[in-house]
BAFI-3210 file (N, C-alpha, C; in Angstrom, 3 decimals, decimal comma, padded with zeros to 6 digits):
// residues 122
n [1|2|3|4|5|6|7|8|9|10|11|12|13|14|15|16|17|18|19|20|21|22|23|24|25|26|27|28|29|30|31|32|33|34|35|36|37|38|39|40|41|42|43|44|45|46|47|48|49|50|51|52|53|54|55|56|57|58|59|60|61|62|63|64|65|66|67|68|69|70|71|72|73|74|75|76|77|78|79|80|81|82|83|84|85|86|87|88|89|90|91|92|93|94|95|96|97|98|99|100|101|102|103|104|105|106|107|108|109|110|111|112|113|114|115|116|117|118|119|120|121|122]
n.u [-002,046|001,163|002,818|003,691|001,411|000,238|001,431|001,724|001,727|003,666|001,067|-001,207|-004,104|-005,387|-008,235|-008,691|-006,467|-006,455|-004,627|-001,208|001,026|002,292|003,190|005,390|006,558|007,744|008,915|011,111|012,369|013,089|015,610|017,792|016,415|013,849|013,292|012,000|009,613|008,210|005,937|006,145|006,856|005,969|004,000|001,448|001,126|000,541|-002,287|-003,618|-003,754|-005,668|-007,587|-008,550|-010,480|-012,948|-015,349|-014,659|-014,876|-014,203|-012,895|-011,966|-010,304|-008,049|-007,230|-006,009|-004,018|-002,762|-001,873|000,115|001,895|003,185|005,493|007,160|007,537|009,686|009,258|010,301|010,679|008,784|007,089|008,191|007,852|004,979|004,697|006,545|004,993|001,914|001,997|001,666|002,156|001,842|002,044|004,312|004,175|001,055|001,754|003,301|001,104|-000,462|001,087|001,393|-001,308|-001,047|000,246|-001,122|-003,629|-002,743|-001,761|-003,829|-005,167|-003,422|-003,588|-005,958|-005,533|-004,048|-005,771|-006,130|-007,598|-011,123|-012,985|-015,901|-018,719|-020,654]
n.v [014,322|012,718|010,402|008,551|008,218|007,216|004,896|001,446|-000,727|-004,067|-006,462|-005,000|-003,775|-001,815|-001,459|-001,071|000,437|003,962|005,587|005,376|007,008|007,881|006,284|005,492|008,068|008,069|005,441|006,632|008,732|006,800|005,419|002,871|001,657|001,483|-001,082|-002,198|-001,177|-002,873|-005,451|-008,749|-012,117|-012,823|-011,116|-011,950|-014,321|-013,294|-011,605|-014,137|-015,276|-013,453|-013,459|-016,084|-017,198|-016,380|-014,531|-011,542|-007,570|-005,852|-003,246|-003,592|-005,441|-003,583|-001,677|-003,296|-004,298|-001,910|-000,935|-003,068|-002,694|-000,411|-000,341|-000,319|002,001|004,691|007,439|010,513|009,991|009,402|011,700|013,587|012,692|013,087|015,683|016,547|015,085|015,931|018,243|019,401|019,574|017,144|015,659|013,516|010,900|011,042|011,177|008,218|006,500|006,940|005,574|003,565|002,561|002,487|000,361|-001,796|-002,112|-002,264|-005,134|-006,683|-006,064|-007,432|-009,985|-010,430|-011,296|-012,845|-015,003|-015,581|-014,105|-013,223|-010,494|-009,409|-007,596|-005,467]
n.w [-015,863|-014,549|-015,458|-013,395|-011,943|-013,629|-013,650|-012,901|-009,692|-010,142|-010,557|-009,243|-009,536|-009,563|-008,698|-005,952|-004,894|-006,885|-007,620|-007,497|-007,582|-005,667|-003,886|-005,610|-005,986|-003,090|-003,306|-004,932|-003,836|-001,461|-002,240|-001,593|000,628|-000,163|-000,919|001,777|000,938|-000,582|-002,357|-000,294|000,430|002,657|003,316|001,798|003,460|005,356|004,751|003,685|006,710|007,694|006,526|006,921|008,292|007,647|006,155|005,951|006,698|003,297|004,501|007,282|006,715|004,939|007,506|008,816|007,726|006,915|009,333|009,485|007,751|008,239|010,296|008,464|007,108|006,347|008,611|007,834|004,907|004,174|004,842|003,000|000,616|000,210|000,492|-002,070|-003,900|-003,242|-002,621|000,046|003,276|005,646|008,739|009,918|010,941|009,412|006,520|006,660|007,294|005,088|002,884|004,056|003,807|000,664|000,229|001,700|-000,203|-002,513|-001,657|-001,384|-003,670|-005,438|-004,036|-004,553|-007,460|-007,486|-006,702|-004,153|-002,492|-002,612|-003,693|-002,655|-003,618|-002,081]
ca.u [-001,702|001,859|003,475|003,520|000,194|-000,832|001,864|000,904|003,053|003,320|000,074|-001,858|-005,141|-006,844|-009,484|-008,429|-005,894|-006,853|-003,444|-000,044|002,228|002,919|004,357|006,762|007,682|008,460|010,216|012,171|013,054|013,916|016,338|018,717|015,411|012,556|012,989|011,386|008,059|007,358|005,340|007,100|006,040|005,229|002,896|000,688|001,130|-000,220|-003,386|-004,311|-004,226|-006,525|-009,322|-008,518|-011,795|-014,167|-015,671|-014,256|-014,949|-012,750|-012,416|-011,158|-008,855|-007,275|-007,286|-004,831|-002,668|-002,105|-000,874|000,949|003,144|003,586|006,561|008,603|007,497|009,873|008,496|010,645|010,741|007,005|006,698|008,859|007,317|003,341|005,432|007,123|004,090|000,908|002,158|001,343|003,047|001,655|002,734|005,254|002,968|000,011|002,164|003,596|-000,048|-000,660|002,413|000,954|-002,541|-001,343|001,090|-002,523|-004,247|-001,684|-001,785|-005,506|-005,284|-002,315|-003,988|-007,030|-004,982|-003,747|-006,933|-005,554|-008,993|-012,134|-013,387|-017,405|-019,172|-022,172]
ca.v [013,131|012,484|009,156|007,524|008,326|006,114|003,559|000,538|-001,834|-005,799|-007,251|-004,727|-003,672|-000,340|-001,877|-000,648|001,999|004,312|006,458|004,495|008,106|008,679|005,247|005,887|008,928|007,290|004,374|007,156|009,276|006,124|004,670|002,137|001,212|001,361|-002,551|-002,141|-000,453|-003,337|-006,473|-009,662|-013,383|-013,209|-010,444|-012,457|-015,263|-012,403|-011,514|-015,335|-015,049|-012,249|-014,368|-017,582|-017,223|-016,530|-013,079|-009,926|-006,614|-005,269|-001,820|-003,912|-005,877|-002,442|-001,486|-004,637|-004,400|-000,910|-001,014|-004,072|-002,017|000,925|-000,634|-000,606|003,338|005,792|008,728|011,435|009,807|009,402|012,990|014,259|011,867|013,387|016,938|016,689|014,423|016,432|020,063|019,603|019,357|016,656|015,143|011,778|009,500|010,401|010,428|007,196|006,105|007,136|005,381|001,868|001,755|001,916|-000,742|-002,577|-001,911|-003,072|-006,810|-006,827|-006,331|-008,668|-011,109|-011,016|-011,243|-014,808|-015,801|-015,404|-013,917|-012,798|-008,690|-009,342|-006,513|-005,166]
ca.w [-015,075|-014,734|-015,569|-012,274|-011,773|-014,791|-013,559|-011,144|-009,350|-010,396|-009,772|-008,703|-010,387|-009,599|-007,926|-004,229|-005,439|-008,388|-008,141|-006,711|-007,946|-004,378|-003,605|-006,748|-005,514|-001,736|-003,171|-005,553|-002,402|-000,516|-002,892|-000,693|001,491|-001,233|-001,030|002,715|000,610|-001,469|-001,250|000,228|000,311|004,241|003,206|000,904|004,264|006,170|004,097|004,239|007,953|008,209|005,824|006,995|009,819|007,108|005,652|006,773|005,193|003,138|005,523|008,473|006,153|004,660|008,353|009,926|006,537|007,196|010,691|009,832|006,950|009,109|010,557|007,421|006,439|007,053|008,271|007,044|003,312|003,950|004,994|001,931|-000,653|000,220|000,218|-003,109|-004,601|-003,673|-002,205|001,282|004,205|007,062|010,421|009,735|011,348|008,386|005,739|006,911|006,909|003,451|002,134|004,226|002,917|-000,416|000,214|001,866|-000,829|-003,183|-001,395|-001,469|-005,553|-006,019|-003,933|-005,305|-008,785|-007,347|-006,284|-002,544|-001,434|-003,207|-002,703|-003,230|-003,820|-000,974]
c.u [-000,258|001,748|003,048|002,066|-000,645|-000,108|001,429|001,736|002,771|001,932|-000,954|-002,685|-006,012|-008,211|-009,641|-008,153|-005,626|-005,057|-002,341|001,142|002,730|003,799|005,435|007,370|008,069|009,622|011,540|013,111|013,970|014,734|016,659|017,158|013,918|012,074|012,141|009,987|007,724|006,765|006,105|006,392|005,158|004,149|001,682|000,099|000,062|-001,942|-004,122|-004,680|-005,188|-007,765|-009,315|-009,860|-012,830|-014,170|-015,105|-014,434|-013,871|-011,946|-011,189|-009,820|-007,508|-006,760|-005,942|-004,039|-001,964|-001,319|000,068|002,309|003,678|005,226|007,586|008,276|008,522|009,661|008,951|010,696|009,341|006,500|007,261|007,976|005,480|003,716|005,291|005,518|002,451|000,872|001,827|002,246|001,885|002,583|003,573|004,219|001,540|000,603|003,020|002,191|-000,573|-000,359|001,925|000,171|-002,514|-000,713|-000,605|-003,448|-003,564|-001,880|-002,975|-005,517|-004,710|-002,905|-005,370|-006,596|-004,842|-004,790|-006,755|-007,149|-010,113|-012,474|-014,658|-018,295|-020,580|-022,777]
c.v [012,744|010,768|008,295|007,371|006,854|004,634|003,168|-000,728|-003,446|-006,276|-005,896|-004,043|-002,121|-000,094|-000,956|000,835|002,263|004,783|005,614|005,295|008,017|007,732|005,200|006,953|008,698|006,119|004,914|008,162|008,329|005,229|003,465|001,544|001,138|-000,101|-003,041|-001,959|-001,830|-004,917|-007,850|-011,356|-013,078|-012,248|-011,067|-013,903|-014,136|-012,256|-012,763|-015,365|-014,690|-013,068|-015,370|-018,161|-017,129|-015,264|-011,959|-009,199|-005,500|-003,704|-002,681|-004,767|-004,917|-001,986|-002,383|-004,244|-003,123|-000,929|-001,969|-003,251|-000,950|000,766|000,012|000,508|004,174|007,120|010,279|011,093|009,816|010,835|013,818|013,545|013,149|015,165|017,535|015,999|015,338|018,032|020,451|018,933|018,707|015,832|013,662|010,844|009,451|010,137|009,152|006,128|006,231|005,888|003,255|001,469|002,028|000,881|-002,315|-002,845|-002,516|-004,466|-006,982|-006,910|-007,391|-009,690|-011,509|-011,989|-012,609|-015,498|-016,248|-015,539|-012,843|-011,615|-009,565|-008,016|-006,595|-005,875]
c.w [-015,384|-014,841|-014,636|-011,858|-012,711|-014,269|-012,670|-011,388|-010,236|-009,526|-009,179|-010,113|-010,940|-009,008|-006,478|-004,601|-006,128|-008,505|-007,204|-007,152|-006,761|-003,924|-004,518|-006,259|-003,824|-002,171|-003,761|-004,762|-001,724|-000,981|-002,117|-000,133|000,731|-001,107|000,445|002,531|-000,191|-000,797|-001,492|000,565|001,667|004,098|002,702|002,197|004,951|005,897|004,577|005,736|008,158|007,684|005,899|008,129|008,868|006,419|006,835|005,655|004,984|004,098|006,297|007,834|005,705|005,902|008,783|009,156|006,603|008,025|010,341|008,602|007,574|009,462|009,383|006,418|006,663|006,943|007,563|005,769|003,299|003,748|003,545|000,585|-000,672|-000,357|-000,863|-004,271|-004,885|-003,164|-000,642|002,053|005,459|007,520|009,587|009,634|010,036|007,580|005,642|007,035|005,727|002,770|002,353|003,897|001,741|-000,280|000,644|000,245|-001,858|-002,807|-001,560|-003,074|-005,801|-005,330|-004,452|-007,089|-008,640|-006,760|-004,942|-001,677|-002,863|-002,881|-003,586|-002,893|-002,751|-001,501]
res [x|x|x|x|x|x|x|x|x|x|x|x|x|x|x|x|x|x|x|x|x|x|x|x|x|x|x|x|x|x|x|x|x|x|x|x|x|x|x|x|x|x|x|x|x|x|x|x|x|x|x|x|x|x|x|x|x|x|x|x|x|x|x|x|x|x|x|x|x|x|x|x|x|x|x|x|x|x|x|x|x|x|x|x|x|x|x|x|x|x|x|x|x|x|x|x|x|x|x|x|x|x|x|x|x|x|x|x|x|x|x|x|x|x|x|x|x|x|x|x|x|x]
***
């Protein structure tokens, strides 16, 4: 298990996502723009949104948070990061999906961390 593998961002837990190497090696690819991968107050505004109606389960929450980071992936550092990180070569668009539901997954820990929103177990 390399390094990054064991490391994990501010605030996030392990709960969602066990391994967060791949977003280290995207934000270490995307030097200058890395600050586009991480998480941002309006994100944490966002989250609340999504559970401000009541219970949702966590799928469909990972689900919105994804699409909503997508924006701010880019796909050739996405595509090079999954590359260089796990030996395979896919399309932009997944590894730009990769790269957003850990970034999801990431706000889902950290907000649970701040007592944002509760994950209750089945």
């Amino acid at each position: 298990m390399s390094d990054d593998e064991k490391k994990m961002p501010l605030m996030a837990t392990g709960k969602i996502v066990e391994d967060y190497g791949l977003l280290y090696e995207y934000w270490r690819l995307a030097g200058d723009k890395a600050g586009e991968a991480i998480l941002r107050r309006e994100d944490f505004e966002k989250i609340r949104e999504i559970v401000k109606e009541g219970q949702i389960s966590l799928r469909d929450v990972l689900e919105i948070l994804t699409d909503y980071f997508l924006e701010r992936i880019d796909g050739a550092i996405a595509e090079e990061a999954v590359k260089k990180y796990y030996g395979i070569k896919v399309e932009k668009e997944d590894a730009r999906t990769r790269i957003a539901r850990l970034l999801a997954g990431w706000l889902v820990e950290a907000s649970e961390e701040w007592r944002i929103i509760k994950i209750q177990s089945p």
